[in-house]
N, C-alpha and C positions, 0 to 999 in steps of 0.2 A: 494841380491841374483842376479847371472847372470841369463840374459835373453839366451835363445837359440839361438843361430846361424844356417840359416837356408839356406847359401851360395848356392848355388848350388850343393850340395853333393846328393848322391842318395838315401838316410835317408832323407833330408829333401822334395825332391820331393814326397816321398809317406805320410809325414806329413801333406803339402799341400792337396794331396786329398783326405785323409781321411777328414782333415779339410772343406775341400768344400763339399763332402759327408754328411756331418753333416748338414750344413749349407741347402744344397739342402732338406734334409729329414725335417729337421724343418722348412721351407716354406710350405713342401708338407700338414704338420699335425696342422699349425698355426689355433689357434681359430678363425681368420680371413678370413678365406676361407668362400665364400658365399656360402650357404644349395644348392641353387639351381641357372642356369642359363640362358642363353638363348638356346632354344632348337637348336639341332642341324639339318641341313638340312635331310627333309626323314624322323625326326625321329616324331612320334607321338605323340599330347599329350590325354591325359587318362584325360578323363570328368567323373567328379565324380559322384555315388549314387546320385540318392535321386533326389526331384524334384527341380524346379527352385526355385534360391531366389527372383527373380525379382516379381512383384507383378501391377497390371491394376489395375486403377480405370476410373469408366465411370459414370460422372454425366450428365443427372439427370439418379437416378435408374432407373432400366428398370420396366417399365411399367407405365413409372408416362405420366401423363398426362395435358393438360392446360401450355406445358411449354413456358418459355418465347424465341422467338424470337434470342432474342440477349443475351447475356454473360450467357446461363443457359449450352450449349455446355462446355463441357471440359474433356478431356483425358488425363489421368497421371501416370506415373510409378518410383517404389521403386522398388530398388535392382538390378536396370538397367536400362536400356532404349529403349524406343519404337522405334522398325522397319518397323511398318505397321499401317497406320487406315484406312480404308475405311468405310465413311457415304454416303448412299443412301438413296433416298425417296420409297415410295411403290411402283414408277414407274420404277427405275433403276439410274434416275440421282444421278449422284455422288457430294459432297459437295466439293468444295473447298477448301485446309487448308494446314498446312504445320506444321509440326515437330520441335522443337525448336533443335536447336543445338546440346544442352547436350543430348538431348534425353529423357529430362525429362516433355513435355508437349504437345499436340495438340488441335490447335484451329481452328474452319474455319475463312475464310479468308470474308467472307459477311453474313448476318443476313441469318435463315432459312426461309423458308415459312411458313404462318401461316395454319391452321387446316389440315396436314403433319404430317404422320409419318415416321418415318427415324428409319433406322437400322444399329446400328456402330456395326464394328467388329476390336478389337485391339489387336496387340500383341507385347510383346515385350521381350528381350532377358537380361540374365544377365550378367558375366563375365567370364564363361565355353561355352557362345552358349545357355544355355536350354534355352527353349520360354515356356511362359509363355501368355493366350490367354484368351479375353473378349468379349462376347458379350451385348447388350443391344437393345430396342425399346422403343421408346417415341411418343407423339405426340405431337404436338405444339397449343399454344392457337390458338381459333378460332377468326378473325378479326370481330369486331362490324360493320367496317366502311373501305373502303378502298377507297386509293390515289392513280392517274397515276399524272405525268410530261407531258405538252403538249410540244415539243422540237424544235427549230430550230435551223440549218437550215435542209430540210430532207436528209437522208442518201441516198446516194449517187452522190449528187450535187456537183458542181462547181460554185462557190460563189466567190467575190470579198474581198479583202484583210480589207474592214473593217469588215465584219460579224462576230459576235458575236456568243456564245454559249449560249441558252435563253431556262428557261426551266420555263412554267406555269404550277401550279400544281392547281388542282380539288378542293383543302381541303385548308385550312391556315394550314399553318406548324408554329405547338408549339415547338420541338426540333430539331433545325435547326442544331447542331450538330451530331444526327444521320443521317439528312437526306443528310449533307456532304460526311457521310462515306459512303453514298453510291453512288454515282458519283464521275465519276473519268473525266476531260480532259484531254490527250495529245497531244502533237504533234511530229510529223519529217517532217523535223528537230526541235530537241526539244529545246523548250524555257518554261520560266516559265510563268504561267498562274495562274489567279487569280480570285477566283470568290467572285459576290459581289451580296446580298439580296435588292430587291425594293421590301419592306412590308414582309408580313406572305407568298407571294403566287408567288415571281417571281426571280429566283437563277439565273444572267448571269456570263458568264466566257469570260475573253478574257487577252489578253497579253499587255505589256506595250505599243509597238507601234505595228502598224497595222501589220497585219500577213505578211511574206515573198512567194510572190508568188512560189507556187507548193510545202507550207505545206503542209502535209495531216494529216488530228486535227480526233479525237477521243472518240467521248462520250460514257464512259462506264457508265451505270443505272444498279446498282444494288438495287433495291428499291424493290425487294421481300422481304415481311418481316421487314423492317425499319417502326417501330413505331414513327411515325410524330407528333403524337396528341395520346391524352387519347383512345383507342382502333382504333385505324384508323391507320390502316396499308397499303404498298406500295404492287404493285403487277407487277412491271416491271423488269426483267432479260433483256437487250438490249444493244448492240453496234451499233454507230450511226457516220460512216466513211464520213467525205466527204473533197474534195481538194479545196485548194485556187489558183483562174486561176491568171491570168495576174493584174498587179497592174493598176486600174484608179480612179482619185480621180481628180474629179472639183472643180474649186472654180468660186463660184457667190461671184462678187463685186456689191452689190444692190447700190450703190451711182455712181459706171461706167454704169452700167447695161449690164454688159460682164459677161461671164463664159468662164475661160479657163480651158481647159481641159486636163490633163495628163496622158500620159500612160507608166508603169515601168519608171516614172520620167521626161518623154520627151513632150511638149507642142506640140498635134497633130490639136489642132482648139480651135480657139475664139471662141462664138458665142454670139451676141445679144440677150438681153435678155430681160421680165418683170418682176419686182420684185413687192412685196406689197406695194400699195398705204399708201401714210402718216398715214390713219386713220387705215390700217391697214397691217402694218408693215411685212417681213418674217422675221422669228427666227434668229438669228444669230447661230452658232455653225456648227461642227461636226455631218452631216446627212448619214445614212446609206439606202441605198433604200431596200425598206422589201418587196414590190410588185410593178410586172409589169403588166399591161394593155393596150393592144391593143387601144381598146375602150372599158370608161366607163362612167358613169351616174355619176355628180355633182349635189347635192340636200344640198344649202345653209340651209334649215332646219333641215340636221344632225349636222352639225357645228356651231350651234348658231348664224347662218345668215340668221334668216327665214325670208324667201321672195325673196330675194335677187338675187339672181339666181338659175335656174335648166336648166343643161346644159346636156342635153340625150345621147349625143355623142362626150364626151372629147376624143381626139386623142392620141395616147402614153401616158399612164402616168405612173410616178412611185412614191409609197408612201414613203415619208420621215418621215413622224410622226404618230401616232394613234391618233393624234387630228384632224388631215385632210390636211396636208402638202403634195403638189406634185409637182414634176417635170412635167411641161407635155406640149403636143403641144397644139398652141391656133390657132384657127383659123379664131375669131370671132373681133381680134383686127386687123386694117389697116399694112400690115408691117411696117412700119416707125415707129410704135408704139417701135418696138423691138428695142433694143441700145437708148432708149431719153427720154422714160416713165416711171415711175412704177407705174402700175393699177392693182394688182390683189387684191385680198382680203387675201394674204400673201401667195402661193405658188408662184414656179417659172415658169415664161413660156418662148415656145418657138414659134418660126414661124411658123406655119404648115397647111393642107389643112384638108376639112371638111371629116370625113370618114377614115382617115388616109392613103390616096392608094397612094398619092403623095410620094416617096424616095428621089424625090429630096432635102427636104425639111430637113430645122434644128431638129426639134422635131423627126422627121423618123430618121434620120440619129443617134439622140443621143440615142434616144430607142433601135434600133437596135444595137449600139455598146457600150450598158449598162448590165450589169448581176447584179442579186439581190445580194448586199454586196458592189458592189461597194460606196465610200463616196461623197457625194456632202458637199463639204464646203460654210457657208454663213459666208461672213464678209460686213462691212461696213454700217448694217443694222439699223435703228433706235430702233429694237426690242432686250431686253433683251437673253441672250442664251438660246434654248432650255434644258428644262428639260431631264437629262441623262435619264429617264425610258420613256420619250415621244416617244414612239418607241425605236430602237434598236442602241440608242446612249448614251452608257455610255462612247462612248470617251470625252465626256464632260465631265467629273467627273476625276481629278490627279487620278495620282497612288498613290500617300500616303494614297489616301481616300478610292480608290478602294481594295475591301477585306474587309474593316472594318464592 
């Protein structure tokens, strides 16, 4: 059979569109046309009958009571996802917490208070808009026993670039990993920070090498609520702000009997020095100075050198250790003693006059241009290195170790 010829004649021009006619009408009615589309600008959409699908849940039930602290909080939704929670205590403070993503869960962000009651209110939404809304009241267990954090350094100080973040706490802590989650360090500029346990009872934080002058570090205590031990709970909500000044850090050569002294890296003074006598050695290591003293009272029978001396009016001093380690002026040894001797019963000394009113003076001069945090280093010393908890010197201790 022949095919139709459809040349350009004016019969076949109106076959063509009838033929496209057809064609257009059967795309217009194909079973493939989507039910529905994207609305168009201006135009409205129609929220259906009926209440929400979406659906709250708020554990623990409302009215329960005795609850626990930590993981007993939680708010949840079906059939959509939450828009809102707000938790308050009886007093008006708000809890802290945050919305997971999908929108299907909130949790606070730090443990509640104990013997507290709080009041959540949540709502959340389906996929037409209708809200759906919960309320609930609880109260939380009551603490047997409670724990603070003793902290250094205080807030709002300017500290030297070795100072630690040291926190003593009241109680032994049994679970050391709640009592992480609630402290937090920072710093800006931020670097990473690591905190490391001496015993049941002392949590320090610090960074691999010594801090960069004009950090300013950041102790957050959230310890309302952190169950530490079998009913002994924490009662600190606190931010504790302070800056790292200018970088100085000496080192005592006990076998030269010099200390030279550095500031942001640059050797600003030698000074002569006494270091501990043979029989009793200064620590070698990494010392942090924890306190300064004008003048104070040396009583060889706190230190296990009873008898030995009691010196009513040490000149400048500043502590290096909690065993009884100081820096400080002496005024009671001949100068020449200083740079060619070492006599003390193992801190370090310096030249200085009785009363401490002399500035001319080595001890005057290092006291005055010391602040608590700065590091005094000892090397060359016959005595093994201090102990990292011996005071506030876990720079003795690597970083592999530190954290662990």
């Amino acid at each position: 059979m022949r095919g139709i010829g459809i040349r350009g004649s004016r019969g076949g021009r109106g076959l063509v569109a009838v033929l496209l006619g057809l064609t257009l009408l059967a795309t217009g009615c194909g079973e493939d046309e989507p039910k529905s589309g994207p609305e168009k600008p201006g135009k409205s959409t129609q929220v259906p009958d009926g209440p929400s699908t979406a659906t709250v849940a708020i554990a623990p039930e409302h009215g329960a009571d005795g609850v626990a602290t930590t993981g007993a909080l939680k708010v949840t939704a079906k059939g959509g996802r939450l828009v809102d929670v707000t938790v308050k205590n009886s007093e008006g403070s708000a809890v802290e917490g945050e919305i997971t993503e999908d929108g299907s869960g909130w949790r606070p962000d730090h443990a509640l208070a104990t013997g507290t009651e709080y009041h959540v209110e949540a709502v959340a939404e389906d996929r037409h808009g209708r809200k759906a809304a919960k309320n609930a009241t609880f109260t939380t267990v009551v603490a047997r026993d409670t724990f603070i954090g003793y902290f250094t350094p205080e807030d709002g100080t300017t500290v030297g670039v070795g100072m630690p973040v040291s926190l003593r706490f009241s109680r032994p802590v049994e679970d050391r990993k709640a009592v992480e989650g609630g402290v937090e360090v920072t710093a800006d500029p931020g670097v990473e920070i690591r905190g490391h346990w001496f015993g049941d009872q002392r949590l320090d934080f610090r960074p691999k090498e010594y801090w960069k002058p004009g950090t300013e570090v950041t102790l957050s205590l959230r310890l309302n609520g952190v169950e530490a031990a079998d009913g002994v709970y924490g009662v600190q909500h606190k931010d504790v702000t302070f800056t790292i000044g200018r970088s100085m850090v000496s080192t005592v050569d006990a076998e030269k009997k010099t200390m030279t002294v550095k500031r942001d890296g640059k050797v600003v003074r030698t000074i002569p020095i006494t270091a501990g006598e043979p029989a009793t050695p200064t620590w070698n290591g990494q010392m942090v100075i924890s306190e300064k003293h004008k003048v104070t009272r040396m009583n060889g029978d706190t230190v296990d050198f009873e008898g030995e001396y009691d010196i009513k009016d040490v000149p400048h001093a500043m502590r290096l250790s909690t065993s009884g380690t100081f820096i400080h002026g002496n005024y009671w040894a001949g100068k020449p003693t200083f740079g060619s001797v070492n006599t003390s019963h193992g801190c370090v000394g310096l030249f200085d006059r009785r009363g401490g009113g002399d500035t001319s003076t080595a001890g005057s001069w290092f006291y005055e241009n010391s602040i608590v945090g700065d590091v005094v280093v000892v090397k060359n010393s016959k005595e093994k290195t201090i102990a990292p908890d011996n005071g506030l010197n876990g720079w003795n201790l690597d970083w592999g170790t530190w954290g662990r």
